[in-house]
C-alpha positions in Angstrom: 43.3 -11.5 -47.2 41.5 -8.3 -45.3 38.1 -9.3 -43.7 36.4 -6.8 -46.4 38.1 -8.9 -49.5 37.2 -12.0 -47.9 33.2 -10.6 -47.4 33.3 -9.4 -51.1 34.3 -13.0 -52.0 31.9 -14.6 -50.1 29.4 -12.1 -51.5 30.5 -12.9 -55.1 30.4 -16.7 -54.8 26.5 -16.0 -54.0 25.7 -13.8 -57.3 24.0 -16.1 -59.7 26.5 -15.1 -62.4 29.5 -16.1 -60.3 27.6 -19.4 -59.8 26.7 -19.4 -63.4 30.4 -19.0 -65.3 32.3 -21.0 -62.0 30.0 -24.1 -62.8 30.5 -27.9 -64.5 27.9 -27.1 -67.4 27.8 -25.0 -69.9 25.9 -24.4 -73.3 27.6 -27.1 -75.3 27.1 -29.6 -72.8 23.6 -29.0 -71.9 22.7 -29.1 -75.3 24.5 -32.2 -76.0 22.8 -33.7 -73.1 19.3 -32.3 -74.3 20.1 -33.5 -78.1 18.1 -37.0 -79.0 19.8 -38.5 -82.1 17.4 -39.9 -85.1 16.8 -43.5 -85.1 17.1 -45.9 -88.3 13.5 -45.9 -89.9 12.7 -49.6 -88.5 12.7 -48.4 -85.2 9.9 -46.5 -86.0 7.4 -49.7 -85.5 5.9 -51.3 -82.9 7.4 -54.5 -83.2 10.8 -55.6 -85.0 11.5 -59.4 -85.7 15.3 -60.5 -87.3 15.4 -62.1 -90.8 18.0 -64.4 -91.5 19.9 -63.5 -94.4 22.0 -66.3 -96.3 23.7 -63.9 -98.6 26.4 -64.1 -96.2 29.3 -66.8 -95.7 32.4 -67.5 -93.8 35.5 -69.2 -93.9 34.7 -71.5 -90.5 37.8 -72.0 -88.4 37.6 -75.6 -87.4 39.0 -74.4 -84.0 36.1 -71.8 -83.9 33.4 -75.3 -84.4 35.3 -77.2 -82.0 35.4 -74.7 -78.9 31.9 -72.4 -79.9 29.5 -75.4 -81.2 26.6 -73.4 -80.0 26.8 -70.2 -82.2 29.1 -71.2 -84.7 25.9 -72.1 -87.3 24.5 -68.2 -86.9 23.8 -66.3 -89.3 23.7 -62.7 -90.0 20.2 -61.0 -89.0 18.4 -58.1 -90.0 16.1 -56.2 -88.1 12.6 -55.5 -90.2 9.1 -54.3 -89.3 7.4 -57.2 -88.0 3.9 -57.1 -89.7 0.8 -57.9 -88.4 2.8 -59.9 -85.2 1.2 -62.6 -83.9 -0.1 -62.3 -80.3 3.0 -65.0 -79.0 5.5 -62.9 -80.9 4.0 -59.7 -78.9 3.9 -61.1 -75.7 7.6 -62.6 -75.8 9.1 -59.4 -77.2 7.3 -57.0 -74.6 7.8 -59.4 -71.9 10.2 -57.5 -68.8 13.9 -58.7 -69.0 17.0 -57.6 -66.8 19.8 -56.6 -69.4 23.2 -56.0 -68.0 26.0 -54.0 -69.7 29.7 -53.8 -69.8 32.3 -51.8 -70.6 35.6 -53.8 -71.9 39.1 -51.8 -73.1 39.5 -48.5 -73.4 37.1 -45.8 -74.0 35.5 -44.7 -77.2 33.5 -41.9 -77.7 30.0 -42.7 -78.2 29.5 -45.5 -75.3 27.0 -43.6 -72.7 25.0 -43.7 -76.1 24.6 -47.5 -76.7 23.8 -47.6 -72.9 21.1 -44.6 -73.6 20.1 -46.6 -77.1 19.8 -50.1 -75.1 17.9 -48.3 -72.3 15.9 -45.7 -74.5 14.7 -49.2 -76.6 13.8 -51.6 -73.5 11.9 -48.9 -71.8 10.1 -48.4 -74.8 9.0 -51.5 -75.4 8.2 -52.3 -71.7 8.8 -49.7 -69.0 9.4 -52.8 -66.6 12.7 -53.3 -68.2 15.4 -53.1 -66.2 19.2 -52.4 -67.1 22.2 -52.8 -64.8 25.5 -50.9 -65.6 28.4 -53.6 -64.3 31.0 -51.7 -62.7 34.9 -51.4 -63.7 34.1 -53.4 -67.1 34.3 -57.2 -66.8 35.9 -57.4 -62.9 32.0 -56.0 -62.4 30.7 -59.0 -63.2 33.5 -61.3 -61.9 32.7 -59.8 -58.0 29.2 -58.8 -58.5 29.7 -55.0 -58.8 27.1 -53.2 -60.7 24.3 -50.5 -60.5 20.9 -50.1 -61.7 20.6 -47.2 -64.7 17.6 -45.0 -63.9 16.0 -41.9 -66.2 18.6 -39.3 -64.4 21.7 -41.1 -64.8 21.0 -42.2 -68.2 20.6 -38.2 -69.0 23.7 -37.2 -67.5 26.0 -39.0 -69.9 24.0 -38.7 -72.8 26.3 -37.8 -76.1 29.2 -37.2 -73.7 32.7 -38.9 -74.0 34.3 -41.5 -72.0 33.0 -44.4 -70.5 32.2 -42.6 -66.9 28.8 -43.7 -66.4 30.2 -47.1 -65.4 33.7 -47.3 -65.7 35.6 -49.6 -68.0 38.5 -52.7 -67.2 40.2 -54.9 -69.1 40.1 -58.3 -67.5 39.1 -61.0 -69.7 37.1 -63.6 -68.4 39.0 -66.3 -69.6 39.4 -69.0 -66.9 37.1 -71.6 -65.4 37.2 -69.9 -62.3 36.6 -66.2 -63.3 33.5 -68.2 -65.8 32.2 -69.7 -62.4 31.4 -66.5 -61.3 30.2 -64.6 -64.1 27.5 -67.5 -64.4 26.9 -66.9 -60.7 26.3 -63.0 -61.0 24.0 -63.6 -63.7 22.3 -66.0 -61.8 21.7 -63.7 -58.9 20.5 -60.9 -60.6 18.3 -62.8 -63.0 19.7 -61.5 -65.9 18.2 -62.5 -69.5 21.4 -61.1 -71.5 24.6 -59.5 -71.0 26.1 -56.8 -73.2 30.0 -56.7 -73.9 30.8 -53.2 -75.6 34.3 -53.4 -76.4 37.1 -54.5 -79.4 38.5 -57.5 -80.7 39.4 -59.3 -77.3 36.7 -58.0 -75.6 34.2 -59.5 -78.5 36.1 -62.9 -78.4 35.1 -62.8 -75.0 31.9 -62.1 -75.1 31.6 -65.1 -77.9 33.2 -67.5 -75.5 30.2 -66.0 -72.7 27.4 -67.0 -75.3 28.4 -69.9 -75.5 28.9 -70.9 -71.9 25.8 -69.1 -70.7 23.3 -70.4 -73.4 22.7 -73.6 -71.1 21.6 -71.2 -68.5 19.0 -69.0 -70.8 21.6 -66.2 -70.4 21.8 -64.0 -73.7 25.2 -62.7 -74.8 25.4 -60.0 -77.8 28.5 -58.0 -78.4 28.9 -54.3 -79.6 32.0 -53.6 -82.4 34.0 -50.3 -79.8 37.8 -49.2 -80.9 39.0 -46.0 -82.0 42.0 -47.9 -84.0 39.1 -48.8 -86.2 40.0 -52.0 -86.9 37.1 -54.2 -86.1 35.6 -53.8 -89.9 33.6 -56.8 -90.9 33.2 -58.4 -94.2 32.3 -61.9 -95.2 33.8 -64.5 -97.5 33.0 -62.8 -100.9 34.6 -59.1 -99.2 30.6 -58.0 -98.7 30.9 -55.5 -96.2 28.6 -55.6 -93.6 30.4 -53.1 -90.3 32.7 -50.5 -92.2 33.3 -48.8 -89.1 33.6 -49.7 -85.0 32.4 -46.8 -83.0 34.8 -44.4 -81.3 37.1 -43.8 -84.5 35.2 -40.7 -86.3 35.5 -38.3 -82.9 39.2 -39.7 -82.0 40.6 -39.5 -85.9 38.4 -36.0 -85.5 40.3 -35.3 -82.3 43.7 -36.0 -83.7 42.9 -34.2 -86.7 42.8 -31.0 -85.3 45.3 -31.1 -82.8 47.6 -31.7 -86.0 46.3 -28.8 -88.2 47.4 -26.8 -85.5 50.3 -27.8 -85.6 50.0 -27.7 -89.1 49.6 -23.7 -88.8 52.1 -23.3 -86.6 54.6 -24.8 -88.5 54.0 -23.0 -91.5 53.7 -19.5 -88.6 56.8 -20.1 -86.6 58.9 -21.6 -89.8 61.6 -23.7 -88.0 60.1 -27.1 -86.2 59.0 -30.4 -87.8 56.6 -31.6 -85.6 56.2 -35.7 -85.5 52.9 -36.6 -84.5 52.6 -40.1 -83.4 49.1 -41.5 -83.1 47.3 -44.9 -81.5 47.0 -47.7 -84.1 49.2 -51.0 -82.8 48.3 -53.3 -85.4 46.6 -51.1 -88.2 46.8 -47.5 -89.4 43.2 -46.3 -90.3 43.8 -43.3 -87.7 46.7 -42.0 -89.7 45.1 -42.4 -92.6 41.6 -40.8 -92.1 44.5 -37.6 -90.3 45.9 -37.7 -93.4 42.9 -37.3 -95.2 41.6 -34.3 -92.7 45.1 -32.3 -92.2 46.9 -33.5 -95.6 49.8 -33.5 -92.9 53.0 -33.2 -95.3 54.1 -36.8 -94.6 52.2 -39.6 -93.2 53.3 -43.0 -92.9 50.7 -46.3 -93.2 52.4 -49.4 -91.8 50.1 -51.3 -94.5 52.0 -49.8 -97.2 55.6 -50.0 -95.6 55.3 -53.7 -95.3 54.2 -54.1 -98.7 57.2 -52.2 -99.8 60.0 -54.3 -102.3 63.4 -52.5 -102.3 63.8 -52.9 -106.2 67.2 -51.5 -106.5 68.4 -53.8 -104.0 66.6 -56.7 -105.3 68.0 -55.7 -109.2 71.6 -55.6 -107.8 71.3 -59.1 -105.9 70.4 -61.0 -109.3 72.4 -58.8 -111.4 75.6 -60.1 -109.1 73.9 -63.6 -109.6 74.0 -63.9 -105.5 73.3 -67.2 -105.1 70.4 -68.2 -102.2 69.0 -65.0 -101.4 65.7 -64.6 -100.5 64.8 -62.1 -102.9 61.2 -61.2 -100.7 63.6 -60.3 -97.6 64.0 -57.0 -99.9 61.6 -54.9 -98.4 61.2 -52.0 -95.8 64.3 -51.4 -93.0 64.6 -48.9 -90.6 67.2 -47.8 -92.4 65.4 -47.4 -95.8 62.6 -45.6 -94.1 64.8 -42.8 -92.3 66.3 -42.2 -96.0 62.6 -41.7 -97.7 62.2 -39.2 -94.4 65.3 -37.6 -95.1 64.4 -37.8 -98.8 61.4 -35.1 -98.1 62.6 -33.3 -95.8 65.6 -32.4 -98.1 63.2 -31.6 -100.9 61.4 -29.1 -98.7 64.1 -27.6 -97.6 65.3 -26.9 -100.9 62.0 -24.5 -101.5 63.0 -22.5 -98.5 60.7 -25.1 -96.2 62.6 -26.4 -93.7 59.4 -27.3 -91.5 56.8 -30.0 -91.5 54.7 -32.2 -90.1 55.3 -35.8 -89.9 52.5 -38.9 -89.2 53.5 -41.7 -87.5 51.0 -44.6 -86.1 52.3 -46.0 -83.4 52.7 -49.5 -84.5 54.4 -48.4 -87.6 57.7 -50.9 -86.2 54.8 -53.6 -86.4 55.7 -53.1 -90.3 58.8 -53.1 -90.7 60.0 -56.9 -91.1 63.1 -56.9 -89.6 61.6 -55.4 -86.6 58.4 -57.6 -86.3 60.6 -60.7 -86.8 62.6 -59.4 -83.3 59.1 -58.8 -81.8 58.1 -62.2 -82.8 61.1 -64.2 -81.2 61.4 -62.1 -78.3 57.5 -62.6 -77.6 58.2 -66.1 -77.7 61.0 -66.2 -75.6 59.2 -64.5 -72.9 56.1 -66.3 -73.2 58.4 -70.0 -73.2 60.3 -68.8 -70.2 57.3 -67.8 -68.2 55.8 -71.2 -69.1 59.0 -73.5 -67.8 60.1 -71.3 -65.1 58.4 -70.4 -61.8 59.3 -66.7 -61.9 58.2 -64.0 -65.1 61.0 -63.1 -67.1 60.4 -59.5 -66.5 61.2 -59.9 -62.5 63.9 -62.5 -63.1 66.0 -60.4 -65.4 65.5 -56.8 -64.0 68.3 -54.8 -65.9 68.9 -54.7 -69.6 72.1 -56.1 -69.6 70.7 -59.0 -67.3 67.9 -59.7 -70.3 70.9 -59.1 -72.8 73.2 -61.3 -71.3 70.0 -64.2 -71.3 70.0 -63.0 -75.0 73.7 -63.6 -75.7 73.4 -67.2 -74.2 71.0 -68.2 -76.1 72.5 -67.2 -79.2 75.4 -68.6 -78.0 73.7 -72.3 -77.5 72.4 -71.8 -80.9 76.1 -72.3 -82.5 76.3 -75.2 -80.4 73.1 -77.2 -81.2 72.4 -78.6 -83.9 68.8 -77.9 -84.4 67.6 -74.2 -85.3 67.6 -71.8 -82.5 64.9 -69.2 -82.1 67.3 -66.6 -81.0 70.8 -66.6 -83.4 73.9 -64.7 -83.3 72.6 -62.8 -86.5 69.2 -62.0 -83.8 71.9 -60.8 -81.2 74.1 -58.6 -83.5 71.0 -57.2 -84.9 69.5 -56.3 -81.5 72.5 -55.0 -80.2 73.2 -52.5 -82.5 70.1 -50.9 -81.7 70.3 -47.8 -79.3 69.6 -48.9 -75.7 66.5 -47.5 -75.0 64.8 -49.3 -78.5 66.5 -52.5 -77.0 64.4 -51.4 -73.6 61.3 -51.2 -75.6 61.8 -54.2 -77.4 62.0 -56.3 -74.2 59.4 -53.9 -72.0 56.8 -56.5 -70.3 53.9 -57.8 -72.8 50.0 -56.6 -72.1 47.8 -58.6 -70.8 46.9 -59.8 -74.1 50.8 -61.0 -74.6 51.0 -58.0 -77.4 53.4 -56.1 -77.6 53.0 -52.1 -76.4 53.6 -50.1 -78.6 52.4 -47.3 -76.8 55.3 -47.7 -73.9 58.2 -47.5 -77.2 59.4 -43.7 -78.1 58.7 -44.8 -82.0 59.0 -41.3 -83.3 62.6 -41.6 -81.5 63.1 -44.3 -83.2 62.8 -43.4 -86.5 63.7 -39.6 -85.7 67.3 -40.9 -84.7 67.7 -42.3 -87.7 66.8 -39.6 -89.6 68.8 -37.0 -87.9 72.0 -38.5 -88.1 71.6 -39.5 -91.9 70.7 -35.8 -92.0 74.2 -34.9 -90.6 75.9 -36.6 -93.1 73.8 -34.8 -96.0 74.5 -31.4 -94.7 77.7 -33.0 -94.5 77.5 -33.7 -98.0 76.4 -30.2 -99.0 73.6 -32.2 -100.2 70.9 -31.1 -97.3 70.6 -27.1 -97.8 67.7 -24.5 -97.4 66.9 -22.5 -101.0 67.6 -19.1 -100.9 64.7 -17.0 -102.3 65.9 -15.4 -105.8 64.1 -12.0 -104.6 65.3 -12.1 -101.5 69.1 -13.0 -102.6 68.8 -9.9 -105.2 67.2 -7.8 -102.5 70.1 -8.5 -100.0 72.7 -8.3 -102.5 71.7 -4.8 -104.0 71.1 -3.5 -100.8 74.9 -3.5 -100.2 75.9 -2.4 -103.5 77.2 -5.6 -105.0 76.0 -7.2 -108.1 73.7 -10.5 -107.6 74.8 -12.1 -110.9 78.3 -11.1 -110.0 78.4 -13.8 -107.4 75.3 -15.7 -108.1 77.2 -17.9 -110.2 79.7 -18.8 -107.7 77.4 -19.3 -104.6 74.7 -21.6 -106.6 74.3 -24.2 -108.7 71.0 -23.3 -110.0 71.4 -19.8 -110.7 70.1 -19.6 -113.9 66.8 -20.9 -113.3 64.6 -21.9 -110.5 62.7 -19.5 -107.8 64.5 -20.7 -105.2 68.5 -20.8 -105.2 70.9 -24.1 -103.9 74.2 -23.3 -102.5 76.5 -25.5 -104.5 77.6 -28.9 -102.8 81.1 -28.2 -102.5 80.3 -25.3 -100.1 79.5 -26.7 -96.7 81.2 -24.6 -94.4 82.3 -20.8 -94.3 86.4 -22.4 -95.6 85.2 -23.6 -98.3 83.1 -20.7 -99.0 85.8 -18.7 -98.7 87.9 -20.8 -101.1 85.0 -20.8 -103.5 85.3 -17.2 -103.5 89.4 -16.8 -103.9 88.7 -19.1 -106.7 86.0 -18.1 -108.6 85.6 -14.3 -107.8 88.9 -13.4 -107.3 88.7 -12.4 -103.5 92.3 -11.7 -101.9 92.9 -14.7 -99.7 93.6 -12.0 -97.0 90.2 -10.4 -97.3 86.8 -11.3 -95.2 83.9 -12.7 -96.9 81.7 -10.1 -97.5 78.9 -10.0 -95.0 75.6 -10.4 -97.5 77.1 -13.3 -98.9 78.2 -14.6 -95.6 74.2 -13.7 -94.2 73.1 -15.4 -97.2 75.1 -19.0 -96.8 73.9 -19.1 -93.0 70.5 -18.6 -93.7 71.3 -21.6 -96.4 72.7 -24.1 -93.2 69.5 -26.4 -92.2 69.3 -26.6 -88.1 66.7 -29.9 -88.1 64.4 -28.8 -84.9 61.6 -31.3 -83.9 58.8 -31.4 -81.6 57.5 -34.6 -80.9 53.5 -35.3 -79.8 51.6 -38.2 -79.1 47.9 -38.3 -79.5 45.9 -41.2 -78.3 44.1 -40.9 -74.4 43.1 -37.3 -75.5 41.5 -38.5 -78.3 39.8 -41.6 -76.7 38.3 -39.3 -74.3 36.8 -36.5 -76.7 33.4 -35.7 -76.8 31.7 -37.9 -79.2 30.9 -36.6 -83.1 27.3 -36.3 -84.6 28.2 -38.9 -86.3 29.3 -41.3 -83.5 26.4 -39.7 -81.0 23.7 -41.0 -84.1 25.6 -44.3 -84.5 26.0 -45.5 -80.9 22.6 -44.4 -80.1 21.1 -47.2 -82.9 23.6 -49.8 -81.6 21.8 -49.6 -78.7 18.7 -50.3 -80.1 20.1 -52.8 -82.5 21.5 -55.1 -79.5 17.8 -54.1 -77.3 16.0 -55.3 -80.4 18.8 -58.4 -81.0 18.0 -59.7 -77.8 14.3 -59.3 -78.1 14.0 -61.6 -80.6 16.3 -64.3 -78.5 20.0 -63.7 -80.4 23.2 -64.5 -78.6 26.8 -64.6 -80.2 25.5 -61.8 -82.4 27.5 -58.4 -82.4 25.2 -55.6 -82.9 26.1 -53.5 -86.5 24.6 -50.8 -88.3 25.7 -51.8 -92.1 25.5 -49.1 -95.0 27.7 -46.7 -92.5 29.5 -45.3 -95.8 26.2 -44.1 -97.2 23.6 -41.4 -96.1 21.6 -42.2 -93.0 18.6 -43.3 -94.4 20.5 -46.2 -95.6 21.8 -47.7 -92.4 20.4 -50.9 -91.9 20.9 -52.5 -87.9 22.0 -55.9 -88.1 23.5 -59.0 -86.0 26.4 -60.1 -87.5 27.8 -63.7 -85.7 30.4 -63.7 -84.1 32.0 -67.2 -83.5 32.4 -67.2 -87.8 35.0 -64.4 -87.1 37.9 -65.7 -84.9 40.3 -67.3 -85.9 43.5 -68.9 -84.6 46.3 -66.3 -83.6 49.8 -66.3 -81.7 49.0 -65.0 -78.2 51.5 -65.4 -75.7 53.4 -68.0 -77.2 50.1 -69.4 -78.3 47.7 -70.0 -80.9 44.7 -68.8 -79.5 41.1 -68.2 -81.0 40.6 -64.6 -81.7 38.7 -62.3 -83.8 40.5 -61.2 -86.7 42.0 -57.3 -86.6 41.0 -55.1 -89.9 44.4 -53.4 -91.3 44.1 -50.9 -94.2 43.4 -52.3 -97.1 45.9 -50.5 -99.9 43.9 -50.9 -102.6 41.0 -49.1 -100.8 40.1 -45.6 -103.0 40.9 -43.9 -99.3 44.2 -45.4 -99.6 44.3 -44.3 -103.0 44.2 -40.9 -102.4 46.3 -40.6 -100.1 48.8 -41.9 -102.1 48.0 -39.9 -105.3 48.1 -36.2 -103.2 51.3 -37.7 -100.9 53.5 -35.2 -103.1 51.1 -32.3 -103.3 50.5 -32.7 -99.9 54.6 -32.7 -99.2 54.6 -29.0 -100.4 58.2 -29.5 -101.6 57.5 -26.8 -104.2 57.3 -22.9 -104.0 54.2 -21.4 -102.3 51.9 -21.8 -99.4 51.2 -25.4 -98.0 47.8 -27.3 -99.0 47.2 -27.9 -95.2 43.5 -28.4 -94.6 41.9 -27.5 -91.5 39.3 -29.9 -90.2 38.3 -27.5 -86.9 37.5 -28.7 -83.7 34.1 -31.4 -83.0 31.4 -29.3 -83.5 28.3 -30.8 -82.1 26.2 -27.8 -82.4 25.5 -25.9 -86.2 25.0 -27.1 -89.7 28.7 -27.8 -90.3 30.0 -31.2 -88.8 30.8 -33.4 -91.2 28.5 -36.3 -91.4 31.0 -39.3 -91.9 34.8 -40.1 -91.6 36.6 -39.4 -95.1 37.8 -42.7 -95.5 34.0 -44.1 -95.8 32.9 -41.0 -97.6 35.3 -41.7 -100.5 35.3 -45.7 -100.3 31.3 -44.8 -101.1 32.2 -42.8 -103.7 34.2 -45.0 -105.4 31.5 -47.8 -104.9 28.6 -45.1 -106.5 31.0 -45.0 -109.7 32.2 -48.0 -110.5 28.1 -49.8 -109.8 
């Protein structure tokens, strides 16, 4: 670079322009930082107090009594005005308290805003309130990690994404030891509670920290964080009291628009299916409320795959009188899902569509019984030989074929002992006619959970494999063909002088009606074209097929091109909605206003999500009555229960009633919606996820 570019550079990188459009902020973010979300009308007052309210039960695990005798008898609480407080109340609820915070899991969007909530509440109420952000999620409080939250931090992060302010981890602590010194850091600080922000493990957690802090005056409250959206909370009698954790409006929102692009290129560039795989291990609430945004042509809910009954399987077992058949094992396969795949995209291509878009969630194997059977067995197997051995499984038996040989012996020992066998030769077949890289998956190393990762396991491959060979053998078939647009067939044929009706009749089957025309079955390559054409048309045997018609049988051969995408950290790490900014922010002052009046073992909730703002109502929901026992690692282990899609939901509902307008298989433009990107500025941002909008809905018309 010459001295005089170099000058001119240095010049430019002064102008306040230069410094202006080269810089970190911009409009959207200073206004998001500058926005102050409206609080739930109780806030308003001077003083809040919690009411019990016994409307509420739970089924009690007698584990959950046993190991949390402390908080297992809460109940839920409301937050209300309290009137005319007396002057002990006052002083107890203004009184200064340290209040520590945690991050546990992954990100959400909408976290800095509980912190801002929670810090925006206790300096409220007394300015001498202190907050401390513990570092690296729960290892902060393990080693004694954490910083102080002061005005300027708090206002950097507010209604931002992530979980940068302080970092996030996902160590449990979960052992004497690691307990020890959590009691110890909250000892040394002086803290009067503790907030856990974080999902299912990370709220069993903090139930397990309530009740071994209470001893020590050390508060414990949780706050409901996952953008799977499956911590949803209702009691005994199905009264729902948390619709919705935090995080899953902006990531669903994220998703959503990623996909209705490639919605619009799909239906622009005429020759991809895109397969669009996105987070949900254990429940499909993200696909579902993408479904609802995009109307993707096809998405899949695990919830309703595994209620699925092959009935024309299950007709010809008792028809054939086969006795001892488990007539409930008749429900989804891989197999049978790849065909209902195939099914659609067959009927698309038939309208001249031979594009798409395919939703997958990523734990849609989870569903699929034959598959969570393997997962199940293998997850024991693991966890058994970790237990009795002094090496993990993982670092004993390095290759596949050295796990599949430890396979292969224990099916063998199965024929050979005389009680049942975990793993059978009926397991081993099974596995090993799996490609390799599923049998990979199947035995990658657990989480630290013991789950299995779904994440780490090309699902869409899975399934995609499937479908493309069975896809083979319809083209094969003459069964799998692109419809050839009447006009367009007409157009060609004229255009070269040759009568359409002249040979219409020979090349389709549905030439006499229909907007779209279907090569005939028995034509499936350019011989038997040609023979369909000697023998129908009378074309010397000698002669070439006439160039139209061959143009026009081409353009009738389906090539099956995918594009595969996976949509998960991008979304967990989008700026928050409105809608998450507003919720988050009055979690935060629900757990403030929780531990104000002395709760622990509560999780923080705003209830009424599904209706108009003025509606929400914070609450405390207990925690302990949650969990329940659950297979972790080999193990049953207490654990707060995951929310899956409930089918007979009105957002299921829909879905199901629009799944064949939505498929498109049917002449003219697709119904694709476009949900646009998150708009945190202007008048039109949707105000809640679809799936509560509607469930409302349904509850304002039936009441």
């Amino acid at each position: 670079m010459s001295d005089k570019a170099a000058i001119t550079m240095d010049a430019l990188m002064q102008d306040p322009e230069f410094i202006k459009v080269t810089s970190h902020l911009n409009q959207d973010l200073i206004e998001r930082r500058n926005y102050r979300p409206p609080q739930c009308d109780v806030f308003n007052d001077a003083f809040i107090r919690v009411a019990e309210d016994d409307r509420y039960e739970f089924e009690i695990d007698s584990e959950a009594r046993k190991k949390l005798p402390e908080i297992i008898d809460n109940k839920v609480q409301r937050l209300v005005p309290a009137a005319k407080p007396e002057e002990t109340f006052k002083t107890q609820y203004t009184r200064a308290r340290k209040i520590g915070i945690v991050f546990s899991g992954g990100p959400a969007p909408g976290g800095h805003n509980v912190i801002a909530g929670l810090y925006d509440a206790a300096k409220k109420v007394n300015p001498q309130n202190r907050i401390f952000g513990f570092l690296l999620g729960p290892d902060g409080i393990i080693d004694n990690e954490y910083v102080e939250l002061d005005d300027d931090r708090i206002d950097a992060f507010r209604n931002l994404g992530g979980f940068s302010m302080i970092k996030t981890g996902r160590t449990k602590i979960d052992t004497t030891a690691k307990m020890a010194l959590s009691r110890e850091t909250c000892r040394k600080i002086g803290l009067d509670a503790l907030v856990v922000v974080g999902g299912d493990d990370s709220n069993t957690n903090a139930a397990f920290l309530a009740q071994e802090l209470k001893a020590d005056g050390v508060q414990v409250l949780g706050v409901p964080k996952t953008i799977d959206g499956d911590i949803q909370v209702r009691d005994k009698n199905h009264k729902v009291l948390c619709a919705m954790s935090f995080g899953y409006h902006s990531a669903a929102r994220a998703f959503a628009n990623e996909i209705s692009n490639l919605c619009t290129d799909s239906s622009s560039d005429v020759k991809y299916w895109h397969i669009c795989k996105v987070m949900g291990r254990v429940a499909s609430h993200l696909a579902l409320e993408v479904a609802l945004q995009t109307h993707a042509n096809m998405t899949l809910i695990g919830e309703d795959l595994a209620d699925f009954v092959d009935a024309k399987r299950l007709a010809k077992a008792r028809s054939e009188g086969q006795a001892g058949i488990d007539y409930t094992a008749y429900g989804m396969t891989l197999r049978h899902l790849s065909r209902l795949i195939c099914e659609a995209i067959v009927k698309r291509a038939a309208v001249g569509k031979n594009y798409g878009v395919v939703v997958i969630p990523e734990g849609v194997l989870e569903f699929i019984n034959e598959i969570q059977v393997i997962i199940i067995k293998l997850n024991t197997i693991i966890a058994e030989y970790n237990e009795t051995h002094d090496i993990d499984f993982h670092t004993e038996f390095i290759r596949l074929e050295d796990k599949r040989e430890y396979l292969r012996r224990l099916a063998s020992l199965s024929r050979e002992a005389s009680d049942i066998s975990i793993w059978n030769t009926r397991d081993d077949d099974f596995f090993n006619d799996i490609p390799d890289f599923f049998q990979e998956g199947l035995l990658t190393e657990r989480d630290s959970h013991g789950n299995f990762q779904f994440s780490l396991v090309p699902t869409d491959k899975v399934i995609m494999g499937l479908v493309k060979d069975y896809l083979n053998i319809l083209r094969e078939r003459g069964e799998y063909k692109i419809g050839i647009q009447r006009a367009y067939f007409d157009k060609t044929m004229r255009k070269a002088d040759m009568d359409p009706d002249h040979y219409g009749s020979v090349l389709f089957d549905n030439y006499s009606e229909g907007e779209y025309l279907l090569v005939k079955k028995n034509i499936f390559s350019l011989k038997t074209l040609k023979q369909a054409l000697v023998r129908e048309n009378g074309l010397d045997a000698e002669a070439p097929i006439p160039p139209p018609i061959e143009k026009i049988y081409k353009m009738s051969v389906p090539k099956f091109k995918t594009q595969t995408h996976f949509y998960g950290y991008d979304g967990r790490g989008s700026d928050p909605t409105r809608f998450d900014c507003i919720y988050t922010y009055n979690l935060g002052m629900t757990v403030f206003n929780l531990i104000a009046n002395g709760a622990t073992g509560q999780m923080a909730a705003i209830k009424n999500l599904e209706r108009s703002f003025a509606e929400w109502e914070p609450i405390g929901i207990p925690i302990a009555p949650l969990m329940h026992l659950e297979e972790r690692k080999g193990r049953l282990t207490l654990v707060l229960e995951k929310s899956v899609v409930d089918t007979h939901s009105i957002a299921f509902q829909t879905v199901k009633a629009l799944r064949e307008k939505w498929l498109g298989a049917e002449p003219g433009e697709d119904d694709y919606r476009r949900p646009g990107p998150i708009r945190f500025t202007g008048k039109s941002e949707e105000d809640r996820p679809i799936t509560l909008v509607l469930n409302a809905l349904a509850d304002k018309i039936t009441s």
